[in-house]
Gaussian input, Z-matrix of N, CA and C with variables (Angstrom, degrees):
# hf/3-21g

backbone

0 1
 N
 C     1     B1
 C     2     B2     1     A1
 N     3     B3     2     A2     1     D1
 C     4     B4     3     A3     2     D2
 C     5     B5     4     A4     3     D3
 N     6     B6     5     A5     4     D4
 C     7     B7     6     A6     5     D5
 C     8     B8     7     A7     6     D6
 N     9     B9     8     A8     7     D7
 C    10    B10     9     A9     8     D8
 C    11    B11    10    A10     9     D9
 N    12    B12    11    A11    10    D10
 C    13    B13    12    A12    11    D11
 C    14    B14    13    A13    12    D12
 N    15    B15    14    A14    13    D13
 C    16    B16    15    A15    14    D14
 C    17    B17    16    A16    15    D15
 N    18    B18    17    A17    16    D16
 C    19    B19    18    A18    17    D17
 C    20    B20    19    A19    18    D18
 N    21    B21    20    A20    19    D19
 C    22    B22    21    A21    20    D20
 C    23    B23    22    A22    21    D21
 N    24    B24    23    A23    22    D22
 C    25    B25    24    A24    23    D23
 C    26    B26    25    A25    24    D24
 N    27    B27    26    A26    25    D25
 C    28    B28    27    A27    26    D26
 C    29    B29    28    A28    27    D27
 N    30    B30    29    A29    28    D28
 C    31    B31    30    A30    29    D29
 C    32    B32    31    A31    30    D30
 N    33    B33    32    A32    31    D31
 C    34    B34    33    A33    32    D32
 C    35    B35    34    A34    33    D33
 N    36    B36    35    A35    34    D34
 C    37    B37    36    A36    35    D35
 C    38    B38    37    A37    36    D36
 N    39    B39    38    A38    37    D37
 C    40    B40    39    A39    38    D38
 C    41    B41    40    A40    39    D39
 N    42    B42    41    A41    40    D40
 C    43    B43    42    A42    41    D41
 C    44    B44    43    A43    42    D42
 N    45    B45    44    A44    43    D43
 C    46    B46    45    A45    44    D44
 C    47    B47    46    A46    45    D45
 N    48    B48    47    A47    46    D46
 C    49    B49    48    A48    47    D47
 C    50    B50    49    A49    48    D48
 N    51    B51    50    A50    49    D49
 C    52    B52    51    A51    50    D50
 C    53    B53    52    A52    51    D51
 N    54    B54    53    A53    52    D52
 C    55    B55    54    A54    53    D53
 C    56    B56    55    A55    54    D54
 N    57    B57    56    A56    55    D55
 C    58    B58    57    A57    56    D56
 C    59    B59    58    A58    57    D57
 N    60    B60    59    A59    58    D58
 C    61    B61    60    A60    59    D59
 C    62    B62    61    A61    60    D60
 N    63    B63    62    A62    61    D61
 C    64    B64    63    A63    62    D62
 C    65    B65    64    A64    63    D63
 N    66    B66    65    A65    64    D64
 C    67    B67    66    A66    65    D65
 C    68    B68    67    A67    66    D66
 N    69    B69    68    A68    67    D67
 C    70    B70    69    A69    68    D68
 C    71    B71    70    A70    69    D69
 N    72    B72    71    A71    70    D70
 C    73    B73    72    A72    71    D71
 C    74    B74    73    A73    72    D72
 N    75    B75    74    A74    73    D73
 C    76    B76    75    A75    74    D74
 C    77    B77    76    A76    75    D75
 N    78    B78    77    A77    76    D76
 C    79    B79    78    A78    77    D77
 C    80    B80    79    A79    78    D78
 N    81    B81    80    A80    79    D79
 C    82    B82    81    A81    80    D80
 C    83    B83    82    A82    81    D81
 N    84    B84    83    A83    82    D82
 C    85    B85    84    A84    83    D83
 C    86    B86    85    A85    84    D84
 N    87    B87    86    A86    85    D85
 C    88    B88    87    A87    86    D86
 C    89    B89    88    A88    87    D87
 N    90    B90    89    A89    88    D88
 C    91    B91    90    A90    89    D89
 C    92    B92    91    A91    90    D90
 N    93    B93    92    A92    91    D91
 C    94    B94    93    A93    92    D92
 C    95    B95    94    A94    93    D93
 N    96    B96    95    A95    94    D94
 C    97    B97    96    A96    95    D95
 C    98    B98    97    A97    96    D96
 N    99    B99    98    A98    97    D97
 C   100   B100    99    A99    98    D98
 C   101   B101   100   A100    99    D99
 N   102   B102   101   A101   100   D100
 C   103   B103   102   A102   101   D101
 C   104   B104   103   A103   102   D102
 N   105   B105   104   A104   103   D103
 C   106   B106   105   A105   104   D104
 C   107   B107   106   A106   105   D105
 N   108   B108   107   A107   106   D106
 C   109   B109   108   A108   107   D107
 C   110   B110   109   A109   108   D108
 N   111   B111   110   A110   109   D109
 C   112   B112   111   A111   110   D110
 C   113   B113   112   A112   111   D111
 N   114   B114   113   A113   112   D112
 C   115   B115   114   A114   113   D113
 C   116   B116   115   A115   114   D114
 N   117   B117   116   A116   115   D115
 C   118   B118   117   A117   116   D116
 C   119   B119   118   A118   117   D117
 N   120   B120   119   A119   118   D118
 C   121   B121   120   A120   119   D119
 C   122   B122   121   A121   120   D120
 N   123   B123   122   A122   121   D121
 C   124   B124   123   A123   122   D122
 C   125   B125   124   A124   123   D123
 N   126   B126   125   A125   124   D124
 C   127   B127   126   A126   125   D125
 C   128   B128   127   A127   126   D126
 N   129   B129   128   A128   127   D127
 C   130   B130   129   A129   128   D128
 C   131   B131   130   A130   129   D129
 N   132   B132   131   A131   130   D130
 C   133   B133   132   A132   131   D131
 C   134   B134   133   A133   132   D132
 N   135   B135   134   A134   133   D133
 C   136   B136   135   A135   134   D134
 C   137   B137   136   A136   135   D135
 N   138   B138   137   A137   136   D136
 C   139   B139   138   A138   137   D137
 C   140   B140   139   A139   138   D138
 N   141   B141   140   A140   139   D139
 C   142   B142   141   A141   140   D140
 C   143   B143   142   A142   141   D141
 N   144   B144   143   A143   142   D142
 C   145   B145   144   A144   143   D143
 C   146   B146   145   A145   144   D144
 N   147   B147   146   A146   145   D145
 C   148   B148   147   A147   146   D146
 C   149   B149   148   A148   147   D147
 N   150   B150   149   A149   148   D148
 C   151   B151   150   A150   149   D149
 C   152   B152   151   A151   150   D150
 N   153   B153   152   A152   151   D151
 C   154   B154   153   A153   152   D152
 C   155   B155   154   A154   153   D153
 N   156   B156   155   A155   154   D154
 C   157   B157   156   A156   155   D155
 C   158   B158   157   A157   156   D156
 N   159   B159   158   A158   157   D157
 C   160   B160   159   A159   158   D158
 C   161   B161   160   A160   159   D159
 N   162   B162   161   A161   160   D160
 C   163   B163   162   A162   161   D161
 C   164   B164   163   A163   162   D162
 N   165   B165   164   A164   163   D163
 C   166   B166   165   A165   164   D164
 C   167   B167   166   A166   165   D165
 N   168   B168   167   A167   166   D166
 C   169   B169   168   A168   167   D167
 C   170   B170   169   A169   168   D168
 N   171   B171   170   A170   169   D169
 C   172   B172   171   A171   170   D170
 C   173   B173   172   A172   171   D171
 N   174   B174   173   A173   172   D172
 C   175   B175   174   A174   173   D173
 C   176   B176   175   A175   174   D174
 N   177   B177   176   A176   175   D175
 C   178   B178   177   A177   176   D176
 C   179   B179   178   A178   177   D177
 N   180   B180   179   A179   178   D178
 C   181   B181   180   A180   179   D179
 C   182   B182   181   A181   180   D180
 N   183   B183   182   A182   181   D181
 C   184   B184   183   A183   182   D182
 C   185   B185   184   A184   183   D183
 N   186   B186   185   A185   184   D184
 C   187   B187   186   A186   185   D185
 C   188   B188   187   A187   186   D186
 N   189   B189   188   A188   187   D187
 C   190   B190   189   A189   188   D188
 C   191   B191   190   A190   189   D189
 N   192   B192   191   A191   190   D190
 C   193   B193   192   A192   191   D191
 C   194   B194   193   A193   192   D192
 N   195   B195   194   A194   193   D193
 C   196   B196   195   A195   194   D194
 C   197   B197   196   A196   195   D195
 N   198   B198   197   A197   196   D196
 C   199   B199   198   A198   197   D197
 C   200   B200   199   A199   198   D198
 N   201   B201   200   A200   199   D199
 C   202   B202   201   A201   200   D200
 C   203   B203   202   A202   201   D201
 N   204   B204   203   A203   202   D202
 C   205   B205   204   A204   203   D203
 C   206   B206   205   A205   204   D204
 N   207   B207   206   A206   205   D205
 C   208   B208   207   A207   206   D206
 C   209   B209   208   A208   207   D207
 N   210   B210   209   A209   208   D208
 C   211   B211   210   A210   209   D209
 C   212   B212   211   A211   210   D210
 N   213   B213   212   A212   211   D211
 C   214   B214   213   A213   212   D212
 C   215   B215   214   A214   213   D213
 N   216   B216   215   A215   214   D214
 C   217   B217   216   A216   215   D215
 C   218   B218   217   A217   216   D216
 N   219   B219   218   A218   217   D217
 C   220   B220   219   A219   218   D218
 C   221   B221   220   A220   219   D219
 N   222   B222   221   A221   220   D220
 C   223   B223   222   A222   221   D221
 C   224   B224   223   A223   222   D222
 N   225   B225   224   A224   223   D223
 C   226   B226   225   A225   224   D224
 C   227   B227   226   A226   225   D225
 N   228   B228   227   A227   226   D226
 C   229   B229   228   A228   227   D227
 C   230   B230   229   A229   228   D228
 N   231   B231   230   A230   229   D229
 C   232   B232   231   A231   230   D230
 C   233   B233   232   A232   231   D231
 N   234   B234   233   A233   232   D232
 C   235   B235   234   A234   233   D233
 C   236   B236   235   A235   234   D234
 N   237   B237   236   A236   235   D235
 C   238   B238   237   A237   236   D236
 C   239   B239   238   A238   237   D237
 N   240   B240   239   A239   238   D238
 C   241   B241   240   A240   239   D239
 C   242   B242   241   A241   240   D240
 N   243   B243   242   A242   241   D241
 C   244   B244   243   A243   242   D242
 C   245   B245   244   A244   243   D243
 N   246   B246   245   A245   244   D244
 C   247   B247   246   A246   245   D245
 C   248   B248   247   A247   246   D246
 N   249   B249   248   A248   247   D247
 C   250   B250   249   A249   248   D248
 C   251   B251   250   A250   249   D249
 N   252   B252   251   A251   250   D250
 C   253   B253   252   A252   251   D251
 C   254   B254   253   A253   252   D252

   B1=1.4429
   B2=1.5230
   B3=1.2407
   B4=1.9269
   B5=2.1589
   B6=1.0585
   B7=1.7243
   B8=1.3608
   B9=1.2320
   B10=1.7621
   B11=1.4672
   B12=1.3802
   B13=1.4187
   B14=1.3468
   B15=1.7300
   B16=1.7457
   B17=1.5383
   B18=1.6391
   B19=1.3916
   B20=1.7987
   B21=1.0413
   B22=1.3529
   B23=1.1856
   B24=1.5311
   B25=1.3451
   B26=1.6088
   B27=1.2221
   B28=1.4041
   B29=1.1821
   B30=1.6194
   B31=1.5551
   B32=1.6607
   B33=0.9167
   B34=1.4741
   B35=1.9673
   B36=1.2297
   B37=1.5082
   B38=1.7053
   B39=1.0992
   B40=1.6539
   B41=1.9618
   B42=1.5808
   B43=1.4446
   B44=1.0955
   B45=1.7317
   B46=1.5092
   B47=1.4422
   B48=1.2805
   B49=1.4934
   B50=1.4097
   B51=1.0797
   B52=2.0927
   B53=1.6524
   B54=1.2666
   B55=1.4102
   B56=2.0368
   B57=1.1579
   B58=1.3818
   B59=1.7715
   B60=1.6821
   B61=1.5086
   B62=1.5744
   B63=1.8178
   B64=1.2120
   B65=1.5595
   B66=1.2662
   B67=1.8734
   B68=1.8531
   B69=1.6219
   B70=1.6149
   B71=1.6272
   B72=1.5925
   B73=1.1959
   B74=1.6562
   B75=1.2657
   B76=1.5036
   B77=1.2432
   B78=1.3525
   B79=1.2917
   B80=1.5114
   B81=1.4618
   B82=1.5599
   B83=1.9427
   B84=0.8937
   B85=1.8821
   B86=1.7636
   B87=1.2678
   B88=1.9415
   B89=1.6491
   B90=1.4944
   B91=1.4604
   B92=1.6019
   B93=1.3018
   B94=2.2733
   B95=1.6358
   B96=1.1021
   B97=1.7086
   B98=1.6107
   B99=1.3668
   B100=1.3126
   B101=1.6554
   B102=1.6489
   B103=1.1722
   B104=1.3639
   B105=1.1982
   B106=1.6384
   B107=2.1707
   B108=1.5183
   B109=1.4632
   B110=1.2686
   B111=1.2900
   B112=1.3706
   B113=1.5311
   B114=1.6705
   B115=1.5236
   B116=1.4184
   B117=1.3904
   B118=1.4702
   B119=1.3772
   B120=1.2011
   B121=1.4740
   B122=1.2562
   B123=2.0267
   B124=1.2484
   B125=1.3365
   B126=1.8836
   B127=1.3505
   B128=1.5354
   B129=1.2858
   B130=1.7167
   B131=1.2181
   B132=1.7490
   B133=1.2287
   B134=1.1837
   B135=1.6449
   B136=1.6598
   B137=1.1822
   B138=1.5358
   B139=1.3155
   B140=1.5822
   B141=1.5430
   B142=1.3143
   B143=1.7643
   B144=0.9529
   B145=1.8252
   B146=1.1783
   B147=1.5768
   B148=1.4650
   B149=1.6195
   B150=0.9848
   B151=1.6103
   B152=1.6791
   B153=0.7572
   B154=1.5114
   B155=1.6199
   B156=1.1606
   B157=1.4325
   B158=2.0718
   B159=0.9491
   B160=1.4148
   B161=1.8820
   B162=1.2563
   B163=1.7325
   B164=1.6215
   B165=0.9129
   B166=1.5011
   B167=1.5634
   B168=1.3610
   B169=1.4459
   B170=2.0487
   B171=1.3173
   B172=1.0028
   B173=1.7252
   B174=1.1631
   B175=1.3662
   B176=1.7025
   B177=1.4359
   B178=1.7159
   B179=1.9330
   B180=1.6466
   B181=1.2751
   B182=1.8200
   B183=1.1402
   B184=1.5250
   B185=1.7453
   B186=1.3433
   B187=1.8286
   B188=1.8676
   B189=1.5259
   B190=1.2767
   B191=1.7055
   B192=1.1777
   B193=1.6844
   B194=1.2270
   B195=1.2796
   B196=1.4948
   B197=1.6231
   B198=1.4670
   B199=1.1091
   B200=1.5905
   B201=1.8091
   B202=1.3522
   B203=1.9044
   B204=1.0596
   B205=1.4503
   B206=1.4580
   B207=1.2287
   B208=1.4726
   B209=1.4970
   B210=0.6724
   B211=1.8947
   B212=1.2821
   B213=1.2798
   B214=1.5054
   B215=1.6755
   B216=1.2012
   B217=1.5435
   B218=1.3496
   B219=1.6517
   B220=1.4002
   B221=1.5881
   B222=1.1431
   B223=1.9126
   B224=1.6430
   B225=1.7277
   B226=1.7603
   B227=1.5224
   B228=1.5060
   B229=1.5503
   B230=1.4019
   B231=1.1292
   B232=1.4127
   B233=1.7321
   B234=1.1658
   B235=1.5931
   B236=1.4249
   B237=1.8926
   B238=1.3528
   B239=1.8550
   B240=1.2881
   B241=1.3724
   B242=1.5963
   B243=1.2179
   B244=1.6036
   B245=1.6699
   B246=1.7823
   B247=1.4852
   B248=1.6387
   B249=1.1169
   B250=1.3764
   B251=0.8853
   B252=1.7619
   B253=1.6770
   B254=1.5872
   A1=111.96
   A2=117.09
   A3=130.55
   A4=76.03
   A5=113.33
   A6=91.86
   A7=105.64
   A8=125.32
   A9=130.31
   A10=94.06
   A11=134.13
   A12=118.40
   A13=130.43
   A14=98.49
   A15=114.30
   A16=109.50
   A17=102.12
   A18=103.06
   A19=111.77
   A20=126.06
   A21=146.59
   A22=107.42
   A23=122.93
   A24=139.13
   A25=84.69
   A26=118.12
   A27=133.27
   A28=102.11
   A29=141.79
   A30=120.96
   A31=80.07
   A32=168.03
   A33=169.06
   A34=105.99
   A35=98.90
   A36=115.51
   A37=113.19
   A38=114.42
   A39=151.10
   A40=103.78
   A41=95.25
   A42=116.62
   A43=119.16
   A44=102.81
   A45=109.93
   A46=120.54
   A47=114.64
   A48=115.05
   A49=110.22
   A50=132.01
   A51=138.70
   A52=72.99
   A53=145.28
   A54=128.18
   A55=105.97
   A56=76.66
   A57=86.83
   A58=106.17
   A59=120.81
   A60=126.13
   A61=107.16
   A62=110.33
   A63=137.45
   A64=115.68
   A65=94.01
   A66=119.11
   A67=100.98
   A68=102.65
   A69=99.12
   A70=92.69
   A71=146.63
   A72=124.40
   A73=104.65
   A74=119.22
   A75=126.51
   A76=114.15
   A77=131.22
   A78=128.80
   A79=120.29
   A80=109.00
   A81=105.85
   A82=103.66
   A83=110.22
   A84=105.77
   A85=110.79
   A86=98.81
   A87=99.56
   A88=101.75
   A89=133.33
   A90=107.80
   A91=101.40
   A92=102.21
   A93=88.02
   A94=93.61
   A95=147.56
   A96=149.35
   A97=85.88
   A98=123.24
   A99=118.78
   A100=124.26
   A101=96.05
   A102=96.00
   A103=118.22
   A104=113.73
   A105=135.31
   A106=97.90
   A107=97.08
   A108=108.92
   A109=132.41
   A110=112.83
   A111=107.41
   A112=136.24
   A113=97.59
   A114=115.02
   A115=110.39
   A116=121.77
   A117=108.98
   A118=104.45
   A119=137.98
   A120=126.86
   A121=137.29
   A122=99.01
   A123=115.61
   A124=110.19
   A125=121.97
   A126=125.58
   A127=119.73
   A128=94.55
   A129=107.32
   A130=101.32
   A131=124.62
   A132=130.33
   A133=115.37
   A134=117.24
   A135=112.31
   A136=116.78
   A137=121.19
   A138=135.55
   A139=116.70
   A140=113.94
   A141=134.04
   A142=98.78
   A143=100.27
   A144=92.56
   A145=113.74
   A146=115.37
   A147=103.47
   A148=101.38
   A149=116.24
   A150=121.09
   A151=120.03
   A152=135.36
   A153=149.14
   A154=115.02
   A155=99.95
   A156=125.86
   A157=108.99
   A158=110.05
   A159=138.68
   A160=88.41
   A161=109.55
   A162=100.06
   A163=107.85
   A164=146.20
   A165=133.26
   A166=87.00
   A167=149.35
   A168=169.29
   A169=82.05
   A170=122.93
   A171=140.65
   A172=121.32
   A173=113.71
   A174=129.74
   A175=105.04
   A176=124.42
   A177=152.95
   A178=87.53
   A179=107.21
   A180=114.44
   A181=84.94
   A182=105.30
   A183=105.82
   A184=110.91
   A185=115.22
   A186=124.38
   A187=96.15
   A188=126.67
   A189=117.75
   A190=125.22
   A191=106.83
   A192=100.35
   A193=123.01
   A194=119.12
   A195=126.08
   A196=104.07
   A197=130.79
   A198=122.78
   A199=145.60
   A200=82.61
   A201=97.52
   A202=125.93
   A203=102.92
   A204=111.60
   A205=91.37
   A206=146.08
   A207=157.28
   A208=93.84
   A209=129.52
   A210=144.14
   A211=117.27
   A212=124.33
   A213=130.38
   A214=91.87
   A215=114.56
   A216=129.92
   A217=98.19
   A218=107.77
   A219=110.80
   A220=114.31
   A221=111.89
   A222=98.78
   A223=106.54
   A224=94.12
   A225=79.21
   A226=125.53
   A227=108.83
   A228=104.57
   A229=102.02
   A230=131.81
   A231=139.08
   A232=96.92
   A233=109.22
   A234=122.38
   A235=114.25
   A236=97.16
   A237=116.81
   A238=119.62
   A239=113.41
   A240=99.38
   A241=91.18
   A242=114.72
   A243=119.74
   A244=99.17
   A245=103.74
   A246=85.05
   A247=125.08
   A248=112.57
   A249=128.13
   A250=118.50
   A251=108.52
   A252=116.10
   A253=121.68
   D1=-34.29
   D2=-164.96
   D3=-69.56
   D4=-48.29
   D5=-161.10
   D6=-70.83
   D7=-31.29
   D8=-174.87
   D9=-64.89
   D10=-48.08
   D11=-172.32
   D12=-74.02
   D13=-26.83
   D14=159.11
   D15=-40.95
   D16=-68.55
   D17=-157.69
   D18=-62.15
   D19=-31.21
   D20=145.50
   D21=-6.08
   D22=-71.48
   D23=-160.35
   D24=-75.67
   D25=-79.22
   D26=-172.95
   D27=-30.69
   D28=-30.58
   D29=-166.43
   D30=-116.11
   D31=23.72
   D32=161.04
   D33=-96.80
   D34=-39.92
   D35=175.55
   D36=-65.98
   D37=-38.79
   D38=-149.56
   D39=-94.13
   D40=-33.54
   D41=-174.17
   D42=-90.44
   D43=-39.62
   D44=168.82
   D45=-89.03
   D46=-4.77
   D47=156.95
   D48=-75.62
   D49=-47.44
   D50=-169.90
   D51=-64.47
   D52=-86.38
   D53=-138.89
   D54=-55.65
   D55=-43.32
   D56=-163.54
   D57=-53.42
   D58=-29.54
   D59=-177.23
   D60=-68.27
   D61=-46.19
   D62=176.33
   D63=-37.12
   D64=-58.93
   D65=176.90
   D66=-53.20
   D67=-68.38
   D68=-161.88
   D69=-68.86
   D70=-17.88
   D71=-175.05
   D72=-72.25
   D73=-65.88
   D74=151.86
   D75=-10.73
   D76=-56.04
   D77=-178.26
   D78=-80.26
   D79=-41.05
   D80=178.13
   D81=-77.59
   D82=-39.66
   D83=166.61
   D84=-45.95
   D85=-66.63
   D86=-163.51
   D87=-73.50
   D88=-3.63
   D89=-173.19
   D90=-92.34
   D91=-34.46
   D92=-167.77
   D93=-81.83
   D94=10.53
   D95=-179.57
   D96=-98.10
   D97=-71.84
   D98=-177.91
   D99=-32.34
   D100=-47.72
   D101=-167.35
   D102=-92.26
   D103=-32.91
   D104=147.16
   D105=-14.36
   D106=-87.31
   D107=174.00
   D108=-50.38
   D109=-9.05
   D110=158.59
   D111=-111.07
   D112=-9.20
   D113=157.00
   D114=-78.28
   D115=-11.70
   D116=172.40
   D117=-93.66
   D118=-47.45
   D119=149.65
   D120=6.87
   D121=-79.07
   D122=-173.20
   D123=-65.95
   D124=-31.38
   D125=173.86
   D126=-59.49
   D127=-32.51
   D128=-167.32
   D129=-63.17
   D130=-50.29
   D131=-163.82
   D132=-79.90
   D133=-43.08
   D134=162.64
   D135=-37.26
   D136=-74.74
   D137=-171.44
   D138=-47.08
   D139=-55.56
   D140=168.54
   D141=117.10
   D142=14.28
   D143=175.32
   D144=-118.14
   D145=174.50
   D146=-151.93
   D147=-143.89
   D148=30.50
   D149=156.34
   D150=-99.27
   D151=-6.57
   D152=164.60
   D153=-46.67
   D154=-67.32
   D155=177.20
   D156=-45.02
   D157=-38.65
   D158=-164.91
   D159=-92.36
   D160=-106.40
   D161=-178.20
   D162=-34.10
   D163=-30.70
   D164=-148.70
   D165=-93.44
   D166=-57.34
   D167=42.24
   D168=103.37
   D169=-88.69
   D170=164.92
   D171=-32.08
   D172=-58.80
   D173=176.62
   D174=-59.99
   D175=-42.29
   D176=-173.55
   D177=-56.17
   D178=-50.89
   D179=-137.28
   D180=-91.90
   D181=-53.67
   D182=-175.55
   D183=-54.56
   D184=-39.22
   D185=-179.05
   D186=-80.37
   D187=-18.05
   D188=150.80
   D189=-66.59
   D190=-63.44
   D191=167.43
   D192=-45.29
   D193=-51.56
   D194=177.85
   D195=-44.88
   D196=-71.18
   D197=140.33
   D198=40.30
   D199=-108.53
   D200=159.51
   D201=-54.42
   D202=-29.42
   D203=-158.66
   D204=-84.80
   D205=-13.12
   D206=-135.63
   D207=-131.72
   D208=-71.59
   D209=137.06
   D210=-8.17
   D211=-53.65
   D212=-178.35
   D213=-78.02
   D214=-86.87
   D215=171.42
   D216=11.74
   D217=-75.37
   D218=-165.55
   D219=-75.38
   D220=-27.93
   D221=-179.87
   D222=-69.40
   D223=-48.46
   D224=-173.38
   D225=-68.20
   D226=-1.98
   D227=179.05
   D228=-96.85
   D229=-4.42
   D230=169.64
   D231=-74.33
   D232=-74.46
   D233=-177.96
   D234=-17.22
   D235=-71.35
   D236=163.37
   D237=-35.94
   D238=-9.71
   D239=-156.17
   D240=-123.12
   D241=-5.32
   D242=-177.07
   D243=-101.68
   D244=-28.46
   D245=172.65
   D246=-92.73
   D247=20.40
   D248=157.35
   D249=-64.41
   D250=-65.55
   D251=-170.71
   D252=-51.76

């Protein structure tokens, strides 16, 4: 029984790490798009033109991937380096 409750912890531990990667990818993707899109907005509407909104939107999305990919990079080479030890 002592090993069934180990592994328990161990895949509960394991679960709240995957949410927890899930969350900061989610989060580092949707904040510079958000904010991207609403500085193109607020420009669009000052100014009165309406391509801003659109490149800025794009630029948000591309500094999101970049991001993510920077993000991944580093956990899985971390990962990689714990499953060595």
């Amino acid at each position: 029984m002592r090993v069934s409750e180990e592994k328990k912890r161990k895949d509960r531990k394991q679960a709240a790490q995957l949410l927890t990667m899930i969350s900061q990818f989610a989060i580092t993707m949707l904040v510079p798009i958000f904010l991207c899109f609403f500085a193109g907005l607020f420009i669009d509407r000052h100014f009165g033109t309406s391509i801003w909104t659109i490149i800025l939107f794009f630029v948000g999305a591309l500094a999101g991937f970049t991001n993510v990919y920077r993000l991944a990079k580093k956990y899985f080479k971390n990962s990689d380096e714990e499953r060595l030890d």
